[in-house]
Backbone as numpy.savetxt, mean C-alpha at the origin, in Angstrom:
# Nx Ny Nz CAx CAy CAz Cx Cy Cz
-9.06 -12.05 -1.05 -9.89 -10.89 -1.05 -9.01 -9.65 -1.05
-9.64 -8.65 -2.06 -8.76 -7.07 -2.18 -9.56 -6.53 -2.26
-9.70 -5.15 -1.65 -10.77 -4.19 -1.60 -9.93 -3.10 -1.21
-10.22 -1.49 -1.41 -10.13 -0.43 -0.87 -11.33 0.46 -0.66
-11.57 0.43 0.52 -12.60 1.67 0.87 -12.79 3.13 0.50
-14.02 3.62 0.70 -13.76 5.15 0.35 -12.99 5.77 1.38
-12.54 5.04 2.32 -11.53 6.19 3.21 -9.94 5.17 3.17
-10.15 4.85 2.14 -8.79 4.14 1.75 -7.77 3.13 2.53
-8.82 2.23 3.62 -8.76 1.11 3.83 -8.19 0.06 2.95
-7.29 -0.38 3.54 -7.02 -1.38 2.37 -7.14 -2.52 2.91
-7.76 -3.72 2.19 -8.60 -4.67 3.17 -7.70 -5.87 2.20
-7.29 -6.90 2.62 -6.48 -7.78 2.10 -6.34 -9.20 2.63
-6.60 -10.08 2.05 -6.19 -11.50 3.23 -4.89 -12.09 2.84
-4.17 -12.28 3.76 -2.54 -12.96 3.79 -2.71 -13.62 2.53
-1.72 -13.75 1.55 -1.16 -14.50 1.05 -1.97 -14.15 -0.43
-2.84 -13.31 -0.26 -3.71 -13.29 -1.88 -2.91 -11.77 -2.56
-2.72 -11.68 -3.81 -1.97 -11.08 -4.34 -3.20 -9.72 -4.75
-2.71 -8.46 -5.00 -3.20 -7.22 -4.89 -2.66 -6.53 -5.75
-3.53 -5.84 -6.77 -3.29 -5.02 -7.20 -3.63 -3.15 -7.14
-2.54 -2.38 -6.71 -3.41 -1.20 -6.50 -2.79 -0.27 -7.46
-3.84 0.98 -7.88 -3.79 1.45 -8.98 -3.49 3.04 -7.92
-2.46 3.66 -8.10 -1.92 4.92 -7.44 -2.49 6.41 -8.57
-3.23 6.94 -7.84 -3.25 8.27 -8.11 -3.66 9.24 -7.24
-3.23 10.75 -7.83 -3.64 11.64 -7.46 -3.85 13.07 -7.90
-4.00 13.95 -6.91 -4.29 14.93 -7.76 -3.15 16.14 -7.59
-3.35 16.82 -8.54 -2.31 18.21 -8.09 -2.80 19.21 -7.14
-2.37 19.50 -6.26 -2.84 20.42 -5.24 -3.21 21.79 -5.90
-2.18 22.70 -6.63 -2.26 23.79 -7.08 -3.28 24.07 -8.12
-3.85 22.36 -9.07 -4.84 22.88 -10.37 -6.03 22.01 -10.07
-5.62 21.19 -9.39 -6.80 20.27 -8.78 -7.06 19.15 -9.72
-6.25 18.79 -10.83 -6.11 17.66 -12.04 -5.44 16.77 -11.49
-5.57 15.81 -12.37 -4.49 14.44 -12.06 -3.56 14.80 -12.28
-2.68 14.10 -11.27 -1.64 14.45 -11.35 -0.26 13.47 -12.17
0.47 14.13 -12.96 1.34 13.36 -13.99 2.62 13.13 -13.92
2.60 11.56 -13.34 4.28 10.98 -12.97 5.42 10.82 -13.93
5.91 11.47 -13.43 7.04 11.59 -14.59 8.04 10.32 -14.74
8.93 9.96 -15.93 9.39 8.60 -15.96 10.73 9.19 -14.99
10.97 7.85 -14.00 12.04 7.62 -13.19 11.14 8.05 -11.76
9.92 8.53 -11.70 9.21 8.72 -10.38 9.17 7.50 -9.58
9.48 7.24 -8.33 9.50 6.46 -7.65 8.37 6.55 -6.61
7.34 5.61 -6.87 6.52 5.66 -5.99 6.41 4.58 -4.83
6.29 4.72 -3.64 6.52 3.46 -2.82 5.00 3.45 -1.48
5.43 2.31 -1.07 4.26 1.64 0.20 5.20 1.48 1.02
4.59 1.63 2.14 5.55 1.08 2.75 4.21 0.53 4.48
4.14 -0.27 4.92 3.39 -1.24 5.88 3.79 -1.36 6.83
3.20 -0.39 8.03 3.90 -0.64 9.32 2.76 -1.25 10.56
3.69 -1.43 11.36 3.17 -1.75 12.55 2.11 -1.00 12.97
1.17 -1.27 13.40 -0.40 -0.31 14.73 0.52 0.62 15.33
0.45 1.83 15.11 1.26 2.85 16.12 2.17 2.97 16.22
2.89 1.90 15.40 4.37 2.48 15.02 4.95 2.27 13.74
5.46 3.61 13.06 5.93 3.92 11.77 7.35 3.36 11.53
7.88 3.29 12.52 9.31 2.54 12.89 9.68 1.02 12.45
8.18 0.71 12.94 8.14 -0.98 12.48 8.00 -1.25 10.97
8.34 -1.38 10.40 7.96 -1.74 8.47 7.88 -3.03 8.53
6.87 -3.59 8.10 6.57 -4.87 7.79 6.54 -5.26 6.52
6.48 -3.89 5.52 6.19 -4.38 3.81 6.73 -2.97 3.43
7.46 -3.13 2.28 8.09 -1.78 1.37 8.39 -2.25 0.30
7.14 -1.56 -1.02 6.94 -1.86 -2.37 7.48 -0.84 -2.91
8.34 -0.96 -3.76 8.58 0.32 -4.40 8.69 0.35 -6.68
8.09 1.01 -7.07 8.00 0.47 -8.52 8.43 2.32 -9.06
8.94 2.22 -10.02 9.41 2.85 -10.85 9.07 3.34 -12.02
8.20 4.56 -12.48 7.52 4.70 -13.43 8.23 4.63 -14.75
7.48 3.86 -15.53 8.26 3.97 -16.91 8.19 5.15 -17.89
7.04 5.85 -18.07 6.76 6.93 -18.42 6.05 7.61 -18.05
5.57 8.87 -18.87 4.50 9.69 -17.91 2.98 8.89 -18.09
2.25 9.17 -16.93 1.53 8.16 -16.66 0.46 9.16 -15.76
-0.55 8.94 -15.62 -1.79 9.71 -14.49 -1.98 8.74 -13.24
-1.72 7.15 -13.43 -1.90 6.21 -12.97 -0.37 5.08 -12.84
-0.47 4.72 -11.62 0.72 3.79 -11.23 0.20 2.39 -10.87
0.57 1.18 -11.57 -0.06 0.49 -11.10 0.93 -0.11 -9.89
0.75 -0.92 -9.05 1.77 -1.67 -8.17 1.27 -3.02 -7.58
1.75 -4.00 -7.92 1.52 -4.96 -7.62 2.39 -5.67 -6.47
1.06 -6.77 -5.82 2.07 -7.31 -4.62 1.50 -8.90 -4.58
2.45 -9.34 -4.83 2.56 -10.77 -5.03 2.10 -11.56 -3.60
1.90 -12.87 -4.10 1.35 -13.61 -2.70 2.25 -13.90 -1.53
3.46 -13.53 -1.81 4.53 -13.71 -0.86 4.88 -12.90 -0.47
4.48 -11.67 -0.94 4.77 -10.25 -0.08 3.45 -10.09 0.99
2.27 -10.62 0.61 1.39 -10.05 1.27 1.13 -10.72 2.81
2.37 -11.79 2.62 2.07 -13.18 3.87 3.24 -12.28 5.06
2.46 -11.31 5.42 3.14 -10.48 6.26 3.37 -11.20 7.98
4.48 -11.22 8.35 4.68 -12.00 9.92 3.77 -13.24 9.55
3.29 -13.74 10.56 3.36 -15.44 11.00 1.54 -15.27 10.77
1.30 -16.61 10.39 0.10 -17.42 10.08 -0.86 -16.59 11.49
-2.53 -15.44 10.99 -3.19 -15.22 11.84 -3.96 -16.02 11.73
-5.39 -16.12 12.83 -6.79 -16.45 13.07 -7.61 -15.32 13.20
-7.10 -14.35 13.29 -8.14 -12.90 13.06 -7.74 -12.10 12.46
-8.21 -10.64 12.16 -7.87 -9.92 11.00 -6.92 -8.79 12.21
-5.76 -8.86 11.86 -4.91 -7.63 12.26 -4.54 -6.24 11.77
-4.37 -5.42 12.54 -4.63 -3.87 11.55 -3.08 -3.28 11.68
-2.86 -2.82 10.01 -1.65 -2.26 10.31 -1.47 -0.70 9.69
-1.09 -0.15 9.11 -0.77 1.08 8.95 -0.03 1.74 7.71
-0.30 2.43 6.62 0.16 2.56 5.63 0.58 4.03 4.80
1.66 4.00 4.47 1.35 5.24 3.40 1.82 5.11 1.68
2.03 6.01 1.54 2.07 6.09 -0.22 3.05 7.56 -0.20
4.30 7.41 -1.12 4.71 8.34 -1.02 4.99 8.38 -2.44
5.90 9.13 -2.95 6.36 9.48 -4.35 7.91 10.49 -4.04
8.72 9.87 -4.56 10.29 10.29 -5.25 10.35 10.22 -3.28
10.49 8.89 -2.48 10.83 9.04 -1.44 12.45 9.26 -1.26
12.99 10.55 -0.15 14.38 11.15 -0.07 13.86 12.59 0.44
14.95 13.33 -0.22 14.55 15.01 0.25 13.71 15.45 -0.57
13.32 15.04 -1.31 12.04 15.60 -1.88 10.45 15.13 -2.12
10.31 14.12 -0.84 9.31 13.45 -1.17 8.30 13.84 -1.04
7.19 13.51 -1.40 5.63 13.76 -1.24 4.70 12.74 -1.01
4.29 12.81 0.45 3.26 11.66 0.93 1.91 12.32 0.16
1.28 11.16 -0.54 0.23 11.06 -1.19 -1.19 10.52 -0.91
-0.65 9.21 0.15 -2.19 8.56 1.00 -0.89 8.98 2.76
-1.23 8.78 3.63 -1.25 8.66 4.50 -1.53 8.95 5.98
-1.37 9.13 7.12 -1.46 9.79 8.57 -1.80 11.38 7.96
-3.25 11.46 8.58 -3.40 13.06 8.32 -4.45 13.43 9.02
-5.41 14.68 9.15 -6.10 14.88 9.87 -7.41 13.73 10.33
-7.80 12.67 9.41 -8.47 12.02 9.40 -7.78 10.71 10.03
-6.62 10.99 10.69 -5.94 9.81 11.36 -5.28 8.81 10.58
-4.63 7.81 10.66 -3.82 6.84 9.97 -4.62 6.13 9.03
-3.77 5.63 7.79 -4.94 4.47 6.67 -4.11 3.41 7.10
-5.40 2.52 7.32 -5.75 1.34 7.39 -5.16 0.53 6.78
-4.14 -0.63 7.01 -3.95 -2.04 5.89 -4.64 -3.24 7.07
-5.86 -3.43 6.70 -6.57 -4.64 7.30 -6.05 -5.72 6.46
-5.27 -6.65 7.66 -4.82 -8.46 6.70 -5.70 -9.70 7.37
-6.12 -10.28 6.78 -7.14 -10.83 7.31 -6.44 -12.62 7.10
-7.04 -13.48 7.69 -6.39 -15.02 7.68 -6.05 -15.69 6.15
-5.54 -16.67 6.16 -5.25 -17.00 5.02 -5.91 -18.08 5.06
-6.56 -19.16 4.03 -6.90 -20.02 4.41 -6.16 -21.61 4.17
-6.61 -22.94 4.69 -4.72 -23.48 4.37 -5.13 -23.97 3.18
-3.59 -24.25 2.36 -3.54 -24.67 1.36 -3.67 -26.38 0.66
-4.08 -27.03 1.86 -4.86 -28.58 1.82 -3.57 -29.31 1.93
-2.50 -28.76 2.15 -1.22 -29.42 2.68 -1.28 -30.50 3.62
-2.52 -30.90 4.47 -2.20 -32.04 5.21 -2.39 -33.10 5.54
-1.15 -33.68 6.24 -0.89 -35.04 6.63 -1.24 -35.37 7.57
């Protein structure tokens, strides 16, 4: 299961692969906004309350100019820490050309932290 909410929840179960489609807008004209080739856009997945902890850091590289980034995360990225039984909540942002010039695009803001809900995996009929 992959879903994003209108408050940009990202809802995910261990081990199933995700595709998310990055955009935004320009602050100054209020249009989409247009990534230039060599833009580095990244995720990065932390711990409940702490930004310190990284649990996941995607980072993809635009090939050309583009309005839209796609980024994909494979089933082995998404099998974050050890096998749950309930859905655990972790913490996310979205940045672009991360360094001294970066620009957070989703993340921690007046509306409080976004959401990466990972939810159980189910088993793969492995047993003996």
């Amino acid at each position: 299961m992959f879903k994003i909410d209108e408050d940009k929840t990202i809802h995910l179960t261990r081990g199933d692969m995700a595709q998310l489609e990055i955009s935004t807008k320009d602050p100054a004209t209020g249009s989409d906004h247009t990534f230039k080739k060599d833009d580095k856009v990244r995720l990065t997945v932390c711990e409940k309350g702490d930004y310190g902890k990284v649990v996941l850091r995607k980072e993809v590289v635009v090939s050309g100019e583009t309005t839209v980034v796609d980024m994909v995360l494979d089933g082995n990225e998404t099998k974050i820490g050890d096998i749950i039984s309930k859905s655990k909540e972790y913490w996310y942002e979205i940045e672009v050309n991360p360094g001294p010039a970066t620009q957070t695009i989703i993340g921690h803001d007046e509306d409080g932290p976004k959401k990466f809900m990972l939810y159980p995996e189910g088993s793969d009929g492995d047993e003996s």
